[in-house]
N, CA and C of each residue as an Amber inpcrd file, in Angstrom:
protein
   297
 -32.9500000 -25.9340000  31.7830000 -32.2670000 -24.6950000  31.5090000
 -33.0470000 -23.9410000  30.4350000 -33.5300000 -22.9500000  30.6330000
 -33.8650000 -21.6970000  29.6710000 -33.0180000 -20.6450000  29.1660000
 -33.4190000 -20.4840000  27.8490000 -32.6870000 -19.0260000  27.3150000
 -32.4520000 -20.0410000  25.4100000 -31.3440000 -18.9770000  25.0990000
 -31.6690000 -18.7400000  23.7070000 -30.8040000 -21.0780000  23.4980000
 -31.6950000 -21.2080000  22.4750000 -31.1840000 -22.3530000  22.1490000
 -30.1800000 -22.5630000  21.0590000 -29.3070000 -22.9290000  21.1820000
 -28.3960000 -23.2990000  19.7260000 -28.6470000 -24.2020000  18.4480000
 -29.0190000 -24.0230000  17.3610000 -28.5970000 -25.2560000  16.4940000
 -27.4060000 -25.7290000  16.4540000 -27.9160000 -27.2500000  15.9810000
 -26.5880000 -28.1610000  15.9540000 -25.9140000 -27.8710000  14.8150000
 -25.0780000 -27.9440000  14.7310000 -24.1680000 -27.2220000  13.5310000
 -25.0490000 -28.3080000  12.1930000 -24.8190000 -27.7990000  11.0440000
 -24.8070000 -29.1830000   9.8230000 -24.6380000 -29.9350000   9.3410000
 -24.5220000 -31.1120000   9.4090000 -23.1240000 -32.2590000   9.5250000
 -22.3890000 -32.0880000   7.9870000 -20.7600000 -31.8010000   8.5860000
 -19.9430000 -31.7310000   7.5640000 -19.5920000 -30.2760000   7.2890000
 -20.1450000 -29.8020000   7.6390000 -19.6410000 -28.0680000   8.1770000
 -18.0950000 -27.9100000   8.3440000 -17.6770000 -28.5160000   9.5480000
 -16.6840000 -28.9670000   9.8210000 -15.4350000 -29.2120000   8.5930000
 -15.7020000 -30.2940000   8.1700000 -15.0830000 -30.8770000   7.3350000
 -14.9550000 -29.9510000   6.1450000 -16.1590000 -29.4390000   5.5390000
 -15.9580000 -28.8150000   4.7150000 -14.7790000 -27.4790000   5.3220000
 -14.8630000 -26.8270000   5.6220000 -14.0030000 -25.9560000   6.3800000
 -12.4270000 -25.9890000   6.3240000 -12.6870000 -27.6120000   6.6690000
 -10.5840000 -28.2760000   6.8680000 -10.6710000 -28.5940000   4.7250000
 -11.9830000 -28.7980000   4.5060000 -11.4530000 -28.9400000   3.0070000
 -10.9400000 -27.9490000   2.3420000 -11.5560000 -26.9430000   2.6140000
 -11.0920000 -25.1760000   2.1550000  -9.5770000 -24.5190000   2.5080000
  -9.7090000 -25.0570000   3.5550000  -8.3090000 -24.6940000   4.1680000
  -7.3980000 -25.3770000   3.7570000  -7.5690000 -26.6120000   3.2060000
  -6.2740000 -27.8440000   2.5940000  -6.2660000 -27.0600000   0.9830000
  -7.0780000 -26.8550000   0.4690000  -6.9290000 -26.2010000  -0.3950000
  -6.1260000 -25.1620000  -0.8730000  -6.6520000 -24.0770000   0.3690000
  -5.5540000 -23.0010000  -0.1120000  -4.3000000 -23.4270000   0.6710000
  -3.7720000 -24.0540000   1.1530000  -2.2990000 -24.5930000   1.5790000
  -1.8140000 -25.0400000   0.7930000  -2.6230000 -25.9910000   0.0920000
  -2.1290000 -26.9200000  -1.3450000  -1.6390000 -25.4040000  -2.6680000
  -2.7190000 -25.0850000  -2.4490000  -2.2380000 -23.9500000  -3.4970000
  -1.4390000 -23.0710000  -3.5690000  -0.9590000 -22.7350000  -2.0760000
  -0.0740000 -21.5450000  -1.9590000   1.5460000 -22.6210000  -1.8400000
   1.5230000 -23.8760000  -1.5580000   2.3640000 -24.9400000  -1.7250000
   3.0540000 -24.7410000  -2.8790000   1.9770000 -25.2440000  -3.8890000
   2.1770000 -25.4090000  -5.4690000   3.2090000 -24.2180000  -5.8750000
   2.4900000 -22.7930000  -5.6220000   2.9940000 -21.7770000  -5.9530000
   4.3740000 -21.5380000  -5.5060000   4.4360000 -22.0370000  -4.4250000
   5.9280000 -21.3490000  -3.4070000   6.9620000 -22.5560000  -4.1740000
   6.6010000 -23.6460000  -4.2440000   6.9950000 -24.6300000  -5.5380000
   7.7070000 -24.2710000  -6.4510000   6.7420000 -23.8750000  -7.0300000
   7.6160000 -23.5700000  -8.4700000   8.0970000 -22.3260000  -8.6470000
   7.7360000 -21.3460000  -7.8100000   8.7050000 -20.2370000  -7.4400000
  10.0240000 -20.7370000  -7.5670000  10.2850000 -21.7640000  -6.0330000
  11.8220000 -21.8000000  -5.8050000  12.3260000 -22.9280000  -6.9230000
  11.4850000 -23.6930000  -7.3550000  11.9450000 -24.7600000  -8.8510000
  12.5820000 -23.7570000  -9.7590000  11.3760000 -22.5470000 -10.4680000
  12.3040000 -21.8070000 -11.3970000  13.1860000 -21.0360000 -10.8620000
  13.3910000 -20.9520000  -9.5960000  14.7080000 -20.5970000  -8.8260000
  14.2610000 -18.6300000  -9.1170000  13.3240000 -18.1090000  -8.8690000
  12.4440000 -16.6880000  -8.9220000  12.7980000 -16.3920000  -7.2470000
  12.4990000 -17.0790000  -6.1080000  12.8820000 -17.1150000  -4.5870000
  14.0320000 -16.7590000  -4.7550000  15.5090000 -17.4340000  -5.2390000
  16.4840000 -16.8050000  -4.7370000  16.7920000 -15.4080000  -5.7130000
  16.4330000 -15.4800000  -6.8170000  16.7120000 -13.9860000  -7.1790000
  16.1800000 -12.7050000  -6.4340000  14.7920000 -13.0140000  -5.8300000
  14.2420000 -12.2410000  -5.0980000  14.8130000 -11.6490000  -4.0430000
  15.4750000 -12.6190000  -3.4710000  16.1560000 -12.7610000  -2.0930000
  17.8460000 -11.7200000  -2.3350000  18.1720000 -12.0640000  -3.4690000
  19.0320000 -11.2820000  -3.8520000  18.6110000 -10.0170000  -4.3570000
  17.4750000  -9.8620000  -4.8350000  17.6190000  -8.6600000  -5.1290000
  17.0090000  -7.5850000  -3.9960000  16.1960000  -8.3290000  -2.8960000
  16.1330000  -7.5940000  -1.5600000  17.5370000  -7.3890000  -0.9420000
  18.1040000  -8.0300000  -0.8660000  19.9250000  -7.9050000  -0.3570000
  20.2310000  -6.7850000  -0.8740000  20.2150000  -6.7460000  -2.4520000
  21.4000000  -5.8460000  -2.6830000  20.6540000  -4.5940000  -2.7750000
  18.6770000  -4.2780000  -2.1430000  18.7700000  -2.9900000  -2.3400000
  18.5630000  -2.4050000  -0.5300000  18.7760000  -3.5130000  -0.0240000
  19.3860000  -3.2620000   1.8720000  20.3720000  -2.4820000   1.4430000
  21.5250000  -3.8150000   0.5370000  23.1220000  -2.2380000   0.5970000
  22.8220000  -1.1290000  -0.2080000  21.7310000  -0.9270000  -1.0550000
  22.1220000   0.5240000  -1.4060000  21.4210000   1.1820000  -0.6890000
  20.7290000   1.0260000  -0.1720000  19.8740000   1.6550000   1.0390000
  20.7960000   1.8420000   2.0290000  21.8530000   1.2000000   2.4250000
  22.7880000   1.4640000   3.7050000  23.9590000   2.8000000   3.3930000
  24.0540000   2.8040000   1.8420000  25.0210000   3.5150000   0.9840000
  24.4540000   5.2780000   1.1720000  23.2790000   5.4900000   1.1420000
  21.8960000   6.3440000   1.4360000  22.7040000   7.5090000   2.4040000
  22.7840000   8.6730000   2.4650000  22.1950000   9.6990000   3.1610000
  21.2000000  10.4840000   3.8470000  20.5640000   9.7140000   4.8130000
  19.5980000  10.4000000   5.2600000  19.6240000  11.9580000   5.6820000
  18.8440000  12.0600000   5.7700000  18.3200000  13.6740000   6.5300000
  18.3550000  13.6680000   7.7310000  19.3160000  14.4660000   8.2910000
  18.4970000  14.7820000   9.9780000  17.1380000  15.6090000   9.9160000
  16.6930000  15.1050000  11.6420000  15.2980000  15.4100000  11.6490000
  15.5180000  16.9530000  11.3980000  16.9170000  18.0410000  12.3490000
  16.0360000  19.5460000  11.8180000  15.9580000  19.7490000  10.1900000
  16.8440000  18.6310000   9.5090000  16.5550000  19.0030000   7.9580000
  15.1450000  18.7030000   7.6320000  15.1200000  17.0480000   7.7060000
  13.4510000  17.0380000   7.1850000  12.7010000  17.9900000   8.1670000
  12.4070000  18.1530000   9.4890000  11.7980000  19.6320000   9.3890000
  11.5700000  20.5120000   8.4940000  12.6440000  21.0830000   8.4020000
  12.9660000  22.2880000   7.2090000  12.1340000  22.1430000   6.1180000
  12.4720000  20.7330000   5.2860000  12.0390000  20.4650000   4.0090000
  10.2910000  20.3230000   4.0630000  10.0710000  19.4960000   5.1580000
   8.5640000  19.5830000   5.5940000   8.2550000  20.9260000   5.5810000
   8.5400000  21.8780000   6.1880000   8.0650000  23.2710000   6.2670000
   7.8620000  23.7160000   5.0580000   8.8570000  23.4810000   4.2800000
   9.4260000  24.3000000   2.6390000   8.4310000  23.9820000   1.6010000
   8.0580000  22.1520000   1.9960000   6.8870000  21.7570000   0.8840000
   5.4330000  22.2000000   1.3710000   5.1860000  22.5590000   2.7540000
   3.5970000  23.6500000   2.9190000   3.9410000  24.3760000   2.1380000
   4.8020000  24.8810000   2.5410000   4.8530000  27.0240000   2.1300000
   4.5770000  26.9360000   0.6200000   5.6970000  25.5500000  -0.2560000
   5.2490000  25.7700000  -1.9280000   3.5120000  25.4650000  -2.1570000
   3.2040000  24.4700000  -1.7170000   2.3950000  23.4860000  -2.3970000
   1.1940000  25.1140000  -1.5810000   1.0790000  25.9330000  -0.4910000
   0.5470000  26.9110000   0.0020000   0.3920000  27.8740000  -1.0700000
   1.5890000  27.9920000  -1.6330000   1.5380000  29.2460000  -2.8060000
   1.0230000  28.6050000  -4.1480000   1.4270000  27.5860000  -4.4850000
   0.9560000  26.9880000  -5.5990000  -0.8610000  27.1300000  -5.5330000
  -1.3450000  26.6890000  -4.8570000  -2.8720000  26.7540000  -4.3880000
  -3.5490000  28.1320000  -4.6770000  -2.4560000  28.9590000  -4.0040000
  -3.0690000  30.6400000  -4.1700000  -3.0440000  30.5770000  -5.5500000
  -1.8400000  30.5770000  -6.1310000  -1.6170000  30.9680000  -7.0830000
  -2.5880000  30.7920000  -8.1410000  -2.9110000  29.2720000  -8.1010000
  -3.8740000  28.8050000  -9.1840000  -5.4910000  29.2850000  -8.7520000
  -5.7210000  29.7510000  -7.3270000  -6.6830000  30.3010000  -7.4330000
  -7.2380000  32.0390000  -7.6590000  -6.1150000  32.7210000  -7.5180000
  -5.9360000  34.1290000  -8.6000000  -6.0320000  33.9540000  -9.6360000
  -5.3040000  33.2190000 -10.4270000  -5.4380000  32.7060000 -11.6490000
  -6.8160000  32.2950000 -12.4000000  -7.5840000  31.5130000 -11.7910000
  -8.7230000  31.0730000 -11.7750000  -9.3650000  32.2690000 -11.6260000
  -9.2500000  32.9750000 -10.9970000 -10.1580000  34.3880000 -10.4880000
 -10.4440000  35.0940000 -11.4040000  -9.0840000  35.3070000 -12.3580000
  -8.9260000  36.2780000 -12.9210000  -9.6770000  35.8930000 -14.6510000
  -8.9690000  34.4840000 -14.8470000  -9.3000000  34.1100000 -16.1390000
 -11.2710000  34.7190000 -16.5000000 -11.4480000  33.7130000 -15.1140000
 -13.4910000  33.8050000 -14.6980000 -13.4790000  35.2340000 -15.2410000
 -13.0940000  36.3500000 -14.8260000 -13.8310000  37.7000000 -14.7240000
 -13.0510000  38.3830000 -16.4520000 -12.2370000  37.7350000 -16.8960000
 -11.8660000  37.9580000 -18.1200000 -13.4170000  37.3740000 -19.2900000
 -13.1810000  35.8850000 -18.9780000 -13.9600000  35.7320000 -19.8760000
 -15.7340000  36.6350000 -19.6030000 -15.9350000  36.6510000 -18.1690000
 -17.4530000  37.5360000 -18.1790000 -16.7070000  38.7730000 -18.8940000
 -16.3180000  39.4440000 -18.6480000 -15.3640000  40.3590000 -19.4410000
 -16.2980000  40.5930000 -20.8280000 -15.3430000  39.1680000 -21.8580000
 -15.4530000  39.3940000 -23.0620000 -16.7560000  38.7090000 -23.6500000
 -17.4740000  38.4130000 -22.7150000 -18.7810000  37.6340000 -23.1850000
 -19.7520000  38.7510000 -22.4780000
């Protein structure tokens, strides 16, 4: 058979590989450990809970509102832009102005 040949891998390649990987398992172990030892997991867990219910408590927007509001923040953030670039315009030809 012809064509491109493979090397044989390095011996222990392998192994090293499953060693790396036991590693970070061991480590993320350790961690998730003593998370739930200093008992940090269930506060967490509670404090994702209770901001589900205030999130459920929430008023959303209907879509033609956020529409609206989408529209409303171009048009400002549109004028704001002008604005600061008249501004800019004007200051420039002040100071050639007085210089």
């Amino acid at each position: 058979m012809t064509g491109v040949r493979i090397p044989p891998s390095p011996p222990g390649k392998n192994v090293n590989e499953f060693v790396k990987i036991g590693i970070w398992v061991a480590v993320i172990g350790a961690v998730f450990a003593f998370l739930w030892w200093r008992g940090y997991l269930k506060r967490f867990a509670a404090y994702v809970a209770e901001t589900r219910e205030e999130l459920r408590k929430c008023t959303w927007p209907t879509v033609d509102e956020l529409k609206g509001l989408t529209v409303l923040v171009f048009v400002a953030a549109l004028a704001l832009g002008l604005f600061t670039v008249v501004v800019d315009f004007i200051a420039s030809k002040l100071v050639l102005l007085i210089t």
